[in-house]
C-alpha positions as CSV (number, residue, x, y, z in Angstrom):
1,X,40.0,22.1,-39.3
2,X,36.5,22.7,-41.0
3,X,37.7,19.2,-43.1
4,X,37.9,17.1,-40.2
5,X,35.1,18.2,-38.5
6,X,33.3,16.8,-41.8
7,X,35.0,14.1,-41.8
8,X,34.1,13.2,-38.5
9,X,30.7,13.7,-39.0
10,X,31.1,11.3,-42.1
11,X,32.3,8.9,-39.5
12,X,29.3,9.2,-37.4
13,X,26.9,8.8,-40.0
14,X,28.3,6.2,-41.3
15,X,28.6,4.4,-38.0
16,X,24.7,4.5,-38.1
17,X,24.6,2.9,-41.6
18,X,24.2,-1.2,-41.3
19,X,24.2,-2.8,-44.3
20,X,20.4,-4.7,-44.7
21,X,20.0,-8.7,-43.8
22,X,16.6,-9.9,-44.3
23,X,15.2,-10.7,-40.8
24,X,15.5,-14.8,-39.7
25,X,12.2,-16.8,-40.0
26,X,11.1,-18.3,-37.2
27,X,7.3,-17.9,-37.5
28,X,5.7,-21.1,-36.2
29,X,1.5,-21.7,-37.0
30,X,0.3,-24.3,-34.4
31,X,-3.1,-26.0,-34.9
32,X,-3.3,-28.2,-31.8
33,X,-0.7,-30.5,-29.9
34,X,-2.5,-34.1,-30.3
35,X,-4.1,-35.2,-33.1
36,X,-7.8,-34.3,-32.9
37,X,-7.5,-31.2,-29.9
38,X,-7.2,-27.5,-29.6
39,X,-3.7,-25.9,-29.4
40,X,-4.4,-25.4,-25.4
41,X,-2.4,-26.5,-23.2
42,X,-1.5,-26.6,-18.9
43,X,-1.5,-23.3,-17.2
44,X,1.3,-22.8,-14.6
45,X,1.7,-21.0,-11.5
46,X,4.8,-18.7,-10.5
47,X,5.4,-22.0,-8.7
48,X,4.4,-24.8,-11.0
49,X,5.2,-27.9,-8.2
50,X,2.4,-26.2,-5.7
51,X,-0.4,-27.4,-7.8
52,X,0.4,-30.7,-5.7
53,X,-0.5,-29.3,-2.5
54,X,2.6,-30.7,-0.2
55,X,4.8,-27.9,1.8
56,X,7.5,-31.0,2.2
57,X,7.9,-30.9,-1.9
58,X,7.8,-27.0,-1.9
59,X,10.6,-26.7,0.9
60,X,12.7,-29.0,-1.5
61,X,11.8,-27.4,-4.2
62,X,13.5,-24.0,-2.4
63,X,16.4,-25.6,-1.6
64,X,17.4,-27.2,-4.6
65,X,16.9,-22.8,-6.2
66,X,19.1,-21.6,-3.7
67,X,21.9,-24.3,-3.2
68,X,21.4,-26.2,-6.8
69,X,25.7,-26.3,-8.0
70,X,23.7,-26.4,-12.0
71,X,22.0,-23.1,-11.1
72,X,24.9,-21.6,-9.6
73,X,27.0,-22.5,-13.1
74,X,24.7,-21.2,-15.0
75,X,24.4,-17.6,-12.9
76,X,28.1,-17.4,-13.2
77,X,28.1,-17.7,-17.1
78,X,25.4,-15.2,-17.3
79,X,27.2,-12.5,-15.3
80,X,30.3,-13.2,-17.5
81,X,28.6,-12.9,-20.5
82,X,27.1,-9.6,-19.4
83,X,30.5,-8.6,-18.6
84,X,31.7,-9.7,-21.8
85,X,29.1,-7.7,-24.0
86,X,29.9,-4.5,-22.1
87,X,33.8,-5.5,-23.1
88,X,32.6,-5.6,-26.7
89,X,30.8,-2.7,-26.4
90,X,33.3,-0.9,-25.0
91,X,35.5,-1.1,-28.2
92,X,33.5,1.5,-29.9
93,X,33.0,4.2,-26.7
94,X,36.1,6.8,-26.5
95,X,39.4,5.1,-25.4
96,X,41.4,7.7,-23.1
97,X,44.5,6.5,-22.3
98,X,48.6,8.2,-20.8
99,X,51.2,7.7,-22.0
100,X,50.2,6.8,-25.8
101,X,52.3,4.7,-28.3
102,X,55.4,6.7,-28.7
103,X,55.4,8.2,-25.2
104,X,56.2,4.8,-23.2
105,X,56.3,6.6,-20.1
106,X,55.8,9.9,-18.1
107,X,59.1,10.6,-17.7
108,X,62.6,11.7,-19.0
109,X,64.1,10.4,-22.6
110,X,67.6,11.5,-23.1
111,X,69.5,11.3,-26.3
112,X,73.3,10.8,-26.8
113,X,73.0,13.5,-29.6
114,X,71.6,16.4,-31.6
115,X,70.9,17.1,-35.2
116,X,74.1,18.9,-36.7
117,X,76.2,18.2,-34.0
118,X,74.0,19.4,-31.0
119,X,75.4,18.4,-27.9
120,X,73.2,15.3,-25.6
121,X,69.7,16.9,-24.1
122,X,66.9,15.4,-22.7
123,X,63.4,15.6,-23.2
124,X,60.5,15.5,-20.5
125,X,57.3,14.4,-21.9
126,X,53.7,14.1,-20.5
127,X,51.5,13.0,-23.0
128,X,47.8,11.5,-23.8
129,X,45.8,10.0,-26.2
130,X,41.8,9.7,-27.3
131,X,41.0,7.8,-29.6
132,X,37.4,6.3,-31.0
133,X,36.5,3.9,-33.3
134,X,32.9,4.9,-34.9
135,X,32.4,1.4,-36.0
136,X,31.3,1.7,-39.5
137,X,29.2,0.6,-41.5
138,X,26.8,-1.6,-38.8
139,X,30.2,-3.0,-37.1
140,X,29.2,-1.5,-33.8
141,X,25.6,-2.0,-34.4
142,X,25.9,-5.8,-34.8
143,X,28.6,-5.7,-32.3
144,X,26.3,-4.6,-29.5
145,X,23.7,-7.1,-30.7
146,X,25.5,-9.7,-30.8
147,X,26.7,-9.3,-27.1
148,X,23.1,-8.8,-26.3
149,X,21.8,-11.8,-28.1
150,X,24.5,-13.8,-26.2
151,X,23.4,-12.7,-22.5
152,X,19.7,-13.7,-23.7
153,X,20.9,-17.0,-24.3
154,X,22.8,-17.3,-20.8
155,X,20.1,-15.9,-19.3
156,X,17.6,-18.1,-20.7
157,X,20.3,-20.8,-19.9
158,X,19.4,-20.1,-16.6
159,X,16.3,-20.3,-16.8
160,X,16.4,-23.6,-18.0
161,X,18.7,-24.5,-15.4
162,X,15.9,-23.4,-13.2
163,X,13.6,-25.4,-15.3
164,X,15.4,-28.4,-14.6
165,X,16.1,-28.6,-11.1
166,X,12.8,-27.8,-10.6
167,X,11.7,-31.2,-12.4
168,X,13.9,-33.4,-11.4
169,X,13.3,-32.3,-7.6
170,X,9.4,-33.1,-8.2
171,X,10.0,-36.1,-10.3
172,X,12.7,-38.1,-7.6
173,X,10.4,-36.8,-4.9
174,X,7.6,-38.4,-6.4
175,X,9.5,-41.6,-7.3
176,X,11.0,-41.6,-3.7
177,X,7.1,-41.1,-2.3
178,X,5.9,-44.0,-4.5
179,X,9.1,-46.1,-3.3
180,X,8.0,-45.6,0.2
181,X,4.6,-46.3,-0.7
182,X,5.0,-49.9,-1.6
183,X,7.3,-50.3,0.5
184,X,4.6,-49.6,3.5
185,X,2.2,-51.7,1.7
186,X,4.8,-54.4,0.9
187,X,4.9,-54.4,4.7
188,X,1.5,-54.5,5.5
189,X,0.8,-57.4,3.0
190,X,3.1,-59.3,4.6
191,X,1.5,-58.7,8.4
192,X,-1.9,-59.9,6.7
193,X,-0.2,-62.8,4.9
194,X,1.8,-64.0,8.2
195,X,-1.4,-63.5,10.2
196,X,-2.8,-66.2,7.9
197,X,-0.1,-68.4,8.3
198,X,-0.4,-68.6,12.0
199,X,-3.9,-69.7,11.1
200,X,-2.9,-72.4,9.1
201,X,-0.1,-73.5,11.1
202,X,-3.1,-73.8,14.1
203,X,-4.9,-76.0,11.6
204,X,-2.4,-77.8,10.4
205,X,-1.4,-78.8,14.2
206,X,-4.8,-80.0,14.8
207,X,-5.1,-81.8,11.5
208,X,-7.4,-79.4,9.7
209,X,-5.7,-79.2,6.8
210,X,-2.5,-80.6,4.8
211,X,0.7,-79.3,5.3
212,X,1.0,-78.0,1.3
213,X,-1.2,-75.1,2.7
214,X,1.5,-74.2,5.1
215,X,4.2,-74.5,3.1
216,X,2.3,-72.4,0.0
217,X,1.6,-69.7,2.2
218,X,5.1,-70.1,3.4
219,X,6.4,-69.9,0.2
220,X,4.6,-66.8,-0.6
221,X,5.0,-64.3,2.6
222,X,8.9,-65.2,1.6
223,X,8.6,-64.0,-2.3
224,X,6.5,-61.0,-1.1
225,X,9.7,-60.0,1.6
226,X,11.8,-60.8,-1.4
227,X,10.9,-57.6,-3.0
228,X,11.6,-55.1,-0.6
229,X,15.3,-55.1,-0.9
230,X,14.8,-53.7,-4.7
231,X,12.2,-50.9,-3.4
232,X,14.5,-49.9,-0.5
233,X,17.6,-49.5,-2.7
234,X,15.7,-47.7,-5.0
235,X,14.0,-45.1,-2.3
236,X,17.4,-44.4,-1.2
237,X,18.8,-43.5,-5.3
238,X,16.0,-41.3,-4.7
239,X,17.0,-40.1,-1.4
240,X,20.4,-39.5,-2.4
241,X,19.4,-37.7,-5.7
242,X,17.2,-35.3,-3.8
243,X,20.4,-34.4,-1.9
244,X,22.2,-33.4,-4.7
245,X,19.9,-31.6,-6.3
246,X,19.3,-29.6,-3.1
247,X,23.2,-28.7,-2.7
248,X,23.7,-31.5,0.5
249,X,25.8,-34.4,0.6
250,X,23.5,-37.8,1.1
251,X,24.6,-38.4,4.5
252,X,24.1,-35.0,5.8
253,X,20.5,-35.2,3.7
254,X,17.7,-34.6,6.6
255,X,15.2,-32.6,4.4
256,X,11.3,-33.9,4.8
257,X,10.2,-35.5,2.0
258,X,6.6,-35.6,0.9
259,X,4.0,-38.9,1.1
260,X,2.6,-40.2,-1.9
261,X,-0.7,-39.7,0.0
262,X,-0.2,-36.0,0.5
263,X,0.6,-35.1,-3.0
264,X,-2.7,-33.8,-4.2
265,X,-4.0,-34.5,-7.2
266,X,-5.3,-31.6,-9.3
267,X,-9.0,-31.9,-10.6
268,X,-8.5,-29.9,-13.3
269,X,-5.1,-28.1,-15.6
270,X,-5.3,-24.6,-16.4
271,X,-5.0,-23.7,-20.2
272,X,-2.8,-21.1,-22.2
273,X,-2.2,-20.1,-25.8
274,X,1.0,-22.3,-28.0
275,X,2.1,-19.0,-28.9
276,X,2.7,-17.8,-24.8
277,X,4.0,-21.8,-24.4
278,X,6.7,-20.9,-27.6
279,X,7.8,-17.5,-26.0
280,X,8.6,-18.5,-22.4
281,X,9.7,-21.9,-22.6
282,X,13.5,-21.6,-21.7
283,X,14.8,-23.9,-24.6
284,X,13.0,-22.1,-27.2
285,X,14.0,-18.5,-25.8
286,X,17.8,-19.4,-26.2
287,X,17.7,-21.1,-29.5
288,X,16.3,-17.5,-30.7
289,X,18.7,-15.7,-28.9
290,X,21.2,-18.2,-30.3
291,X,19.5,-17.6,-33.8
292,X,19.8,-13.6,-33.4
293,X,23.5,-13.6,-32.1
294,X,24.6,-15.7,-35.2
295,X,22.8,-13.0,-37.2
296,X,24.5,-10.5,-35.6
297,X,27.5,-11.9,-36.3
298,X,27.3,-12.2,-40.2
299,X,26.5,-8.5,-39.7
300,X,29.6,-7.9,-37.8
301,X,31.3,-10.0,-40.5
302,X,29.7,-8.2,-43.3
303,X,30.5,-4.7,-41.9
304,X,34.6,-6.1,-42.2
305,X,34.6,-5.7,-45.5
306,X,33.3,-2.6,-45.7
307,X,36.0,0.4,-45.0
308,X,36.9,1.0,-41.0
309,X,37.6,4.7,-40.0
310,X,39.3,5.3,-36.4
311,X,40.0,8.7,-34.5
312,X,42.5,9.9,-32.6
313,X,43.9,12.7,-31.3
314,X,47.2,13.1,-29.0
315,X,48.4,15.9,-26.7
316,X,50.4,16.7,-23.3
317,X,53.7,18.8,-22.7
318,X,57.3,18.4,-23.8
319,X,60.1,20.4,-22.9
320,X,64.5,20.0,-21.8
321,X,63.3,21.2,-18.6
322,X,60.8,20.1,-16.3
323,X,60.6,23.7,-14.7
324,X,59.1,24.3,-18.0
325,X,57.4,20.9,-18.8
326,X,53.4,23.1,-17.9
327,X,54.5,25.8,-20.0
328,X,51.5,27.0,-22.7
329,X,54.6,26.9,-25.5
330,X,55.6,23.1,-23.9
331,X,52.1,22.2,-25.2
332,X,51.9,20.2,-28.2
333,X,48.6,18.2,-30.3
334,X,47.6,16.1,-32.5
335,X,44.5,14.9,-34.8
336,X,45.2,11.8,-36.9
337,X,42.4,9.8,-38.8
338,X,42.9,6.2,-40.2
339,X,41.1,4.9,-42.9
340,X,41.5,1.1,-44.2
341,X,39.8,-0.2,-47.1
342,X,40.2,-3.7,-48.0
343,X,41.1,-4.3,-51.1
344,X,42.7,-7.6,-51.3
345,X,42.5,-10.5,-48.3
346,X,42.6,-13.7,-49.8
347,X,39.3,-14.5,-49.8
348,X,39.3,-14.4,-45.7
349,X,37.0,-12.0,-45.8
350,X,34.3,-13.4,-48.4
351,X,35.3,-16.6,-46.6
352,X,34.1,-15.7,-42.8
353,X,30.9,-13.7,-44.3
354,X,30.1,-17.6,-45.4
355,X,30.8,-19.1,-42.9
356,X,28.5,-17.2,-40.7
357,X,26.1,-17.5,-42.6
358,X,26.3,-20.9,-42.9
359,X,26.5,-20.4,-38.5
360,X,23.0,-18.6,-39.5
361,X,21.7,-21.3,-40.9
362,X,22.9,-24.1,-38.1
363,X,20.9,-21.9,-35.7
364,X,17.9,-21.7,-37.6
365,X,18.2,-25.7,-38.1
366,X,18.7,-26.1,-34.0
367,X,15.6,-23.0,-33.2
368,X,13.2,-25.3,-35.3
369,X,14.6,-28.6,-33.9
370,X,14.3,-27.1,-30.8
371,X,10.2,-26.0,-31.7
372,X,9.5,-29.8,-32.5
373,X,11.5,-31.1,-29.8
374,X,9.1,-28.5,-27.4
375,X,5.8,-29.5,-28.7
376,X,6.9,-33.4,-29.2
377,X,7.2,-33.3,-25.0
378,X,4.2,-31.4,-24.8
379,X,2.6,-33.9,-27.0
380,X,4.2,-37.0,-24.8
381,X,3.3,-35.4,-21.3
382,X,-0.5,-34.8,-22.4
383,X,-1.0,-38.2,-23.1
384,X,0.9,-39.3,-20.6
385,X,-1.4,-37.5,-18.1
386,X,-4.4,-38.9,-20.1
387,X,-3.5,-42.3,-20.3
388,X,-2.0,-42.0,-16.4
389,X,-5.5,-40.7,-15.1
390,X,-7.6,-43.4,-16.7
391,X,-5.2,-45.8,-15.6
392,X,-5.3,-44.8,-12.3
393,X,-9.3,-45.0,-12.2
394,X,-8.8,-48.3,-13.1
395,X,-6.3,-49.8,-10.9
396,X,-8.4,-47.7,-7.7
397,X,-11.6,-49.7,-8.6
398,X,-9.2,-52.8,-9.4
399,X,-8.1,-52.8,-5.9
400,X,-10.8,-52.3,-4.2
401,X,-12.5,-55.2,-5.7
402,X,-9.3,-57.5,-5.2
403,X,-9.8,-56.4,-1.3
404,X,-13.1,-57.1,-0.8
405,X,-12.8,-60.5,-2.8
406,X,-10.0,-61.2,-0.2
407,X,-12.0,-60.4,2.6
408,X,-14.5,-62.3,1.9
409,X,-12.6,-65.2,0.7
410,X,-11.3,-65.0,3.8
411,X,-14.1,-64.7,6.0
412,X,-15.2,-67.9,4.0
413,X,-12.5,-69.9,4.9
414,X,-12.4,-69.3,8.6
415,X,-16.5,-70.7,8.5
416,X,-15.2,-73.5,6.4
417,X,-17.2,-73.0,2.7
418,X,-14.1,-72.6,0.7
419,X,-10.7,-74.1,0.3
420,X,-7.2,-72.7,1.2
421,X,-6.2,-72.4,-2.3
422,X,-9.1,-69.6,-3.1
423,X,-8.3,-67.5,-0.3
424,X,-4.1,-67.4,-1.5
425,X,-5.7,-66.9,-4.9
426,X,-7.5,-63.7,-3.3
427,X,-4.6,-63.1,-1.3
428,X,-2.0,-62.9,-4.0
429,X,-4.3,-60.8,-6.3
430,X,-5.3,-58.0,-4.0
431,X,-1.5,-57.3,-2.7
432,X,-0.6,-56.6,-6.6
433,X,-3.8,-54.9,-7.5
434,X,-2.7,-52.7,-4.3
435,X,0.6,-52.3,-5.7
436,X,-0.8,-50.9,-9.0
437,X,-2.9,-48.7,-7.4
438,X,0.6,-47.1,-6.1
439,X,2.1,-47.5,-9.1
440,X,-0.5,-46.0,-10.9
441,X,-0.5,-43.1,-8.8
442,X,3.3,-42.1,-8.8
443,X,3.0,-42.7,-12.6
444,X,-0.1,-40.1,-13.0
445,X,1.7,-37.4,-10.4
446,X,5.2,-38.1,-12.4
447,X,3.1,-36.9,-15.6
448,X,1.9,-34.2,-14.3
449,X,5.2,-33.3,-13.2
450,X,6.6,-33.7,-16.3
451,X,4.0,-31.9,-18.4
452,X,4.3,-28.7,-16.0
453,X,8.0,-28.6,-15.8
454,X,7.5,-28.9,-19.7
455,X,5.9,-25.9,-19.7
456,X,7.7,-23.8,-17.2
457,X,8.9,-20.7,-18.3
């Protein structure tokens, strides 16, 4: 007795005893993410879409985290992965169990014969079995962290799920805005432009002017009406996106949606530290978990060819009689311990601690592709923002000089001091410097977008 309670205290201590793998690098020093700044970058919110102001975009955004079929995948891998790691887990708690191999059954086992010529009996058994497996040498140890790392990554899976929904909600929102946007102006453009024509067709009757007038400003209300088609087919691939991301079918689709007018734009971005942007950012959070459940598992793989130890211990009753099956004499026992050393395998053993670490290595490889992959968006949706704000000064001031030239081209025609052709001239250019405006705007708010949902955590 005294021997295997040592060597069950061997067992535990051993369990405890993980052979040592250097930790994974995946230090990263960041100096700045554009050539000539400060390693600062865009503050979010809980909420990152509110910085826009617009409670149409925010009830989207909801609905797309509730109903979102991506989101729900991705909550439904996570709870099986949990479940899966406590499976794993499980392995190495105490396994209790009736009816052990060798007792198939609680119940009667009858045999045709005796030793020495004993006539048939039967024997009634009840019988159970514990047994534990310590886990030696870092097996359960990497086992649990392994399982662990894994539900980080499904977690963080979701997040990025999350991430995801969340930015393409703002950014077909934004499109669809925009869409709508020219479309209104398209329309208006071609009020002002027929509003002209019946001006020129008065003229025309009375021998003002030649017909080529008519028939150029003819000629251009129809190529402005000739690009609606395209912006209302492309509103609706909005339209119809924002209904799948949001869990409805397009035709039952009824949701608000915001105006490109009432999607503020903020003055100014918040600022936080590269190394808080590398630790939330969902991508970068599962490539570590990815890289810590492949190092797990070349511990796991490394502990195989180490010796295994397992427990186990029998009991219950046997006896011919089941009047006397509870009897303290029926009682029977048993302690058994296995040990298995490998000695020999083929080289399968050498051969998986390889390939894991080779597994090792792949997920270091995908963490640091994932790193420059992180910073090369960052990188993109700051300048993007940059470029989209001065662009958007730009076409504002363009288009309000194109509308006051028209105006006053027009005004000038009606007293007779310049021709047709100057005021279509006008015409023309302030209904595309109006355009750009819009354009310029749904670009600016679709970095923004971008740039925030890049840094979502």
């Amino acid at each position: 007795m005294r021997a295997k309670r040592l060597l069950l205290l061997l067992a535990l201590a051993l369990a405890g005893c993980a052979p040592k793998l250097p930790a994974p690098e995946v230090t990263v020093k960041v100096s700045a993410y554009l050539p000539g700044q400060g390693g600062q970058v865009a503050a979010l919110p809980t909420a990152w879409w509110q910085i826009f102001d617009n409670p149409a975009l925010d009830r989207l955004e909801q609905s797309g985290l509730r109903a979102n079929s991506d989101i729900a995948q991705a909550g439904a891998a996570l709870a099986a992965a949990r479940d899966d790691a406590r499976a794993a887990d499980g392995v190495f708690l105490p396994q209790l169990v009736l009816g052990p191999s060798g007792y198939p059954e609680i119940s009667r086992q009858s045999y045709p014969t005796g030793p020495n010529g004993y006539p048939p009996y039967t024997i009634y058994t009840l019988a159970g079995e514990i047994s534990y497996d310590p886990g030696l040498f870092g097996a359960r140890h990497f086992t649990f962290a392994n399982g662990a790392a894994l539900a980080a990554y499904q977690a963080a899976e979701l997040d990025a799920a999350r991430q995801s929904v969340t930015g393409n909600i703002a950014a077909a929102a934004i499109a669809l805005a925009g869409d709508e946007a020219q479309i209104e102006t398209t329309s208006r453009i071609i009020a002002s432009e027929q509003r002209l024509l019946t001006l020129l067709q008065g003229e025309y009757a009375d021998g003002a002017i030649p017909q080529l007038d008519v028939l150029q400003q003819q000629s251009s209300i129809l190529a402005t009406q000739a690009s609606l088609p395209a912006l209302r087919t492309q509103a609706q691939q909005q339209r119809d996106r924002l209904a799948v991301l949001t869990g409805s079918l397009p035709a039952s689709f009824t949701v608000p949606v915001p105006r490109l007018a009432e999607l503020a734009l903020p003055a100014n971005i918040p600022v936080v530290l590269p190394s808080a942007y590398l630790q939330n950012r969902p991508d970068i959070r599962a490539a570590l978990a990815q890289v810590a459940a492949q190092h797990a598992a070349l511990g796991v793989a490394v502990a195989h060819m180490y010796p295994d130890l397992s427990l186990s211990a029998t009991g219950g009753y046997a006896a011919e009689l089941t009047s006397a099956l509870f009897n303290t004499s029926s009682a029977f026992w048993l302690l058994a311990g296995n040990l298995l050393a490998p000695l020999y395998e083929g080289g399968t053993l050498h051969a998986h601690k390889q390939a894991a670490q080779a597994q090792l290595a792949g997920a270091l490889s995908a963490y640091h592709g994932a790193v420059l992959n992180a910073f090369a968006q960052a990188a993109d949706a700051l300048s993007a923002v940059q470029n989209g704000q001065d662009a958007l000064a730009r076409a504002s001031a363009a288009a309000q000089t194109a509308d006051r030239a028209y105006q006053l081209a027009a005004a000038q025609y009606r007293l007779g001091a310049v021709d047709y052709t100057t005021v279509l001239t006008a015409q023309t250019q302030a209904a595309q410097a109006a355009l750009s405006q819009i354009q310029a705007r749904t670009t600016l708010l679709a970095a923004i977008a971008t740039l925030q949902s890049a840094m979502a955590n």
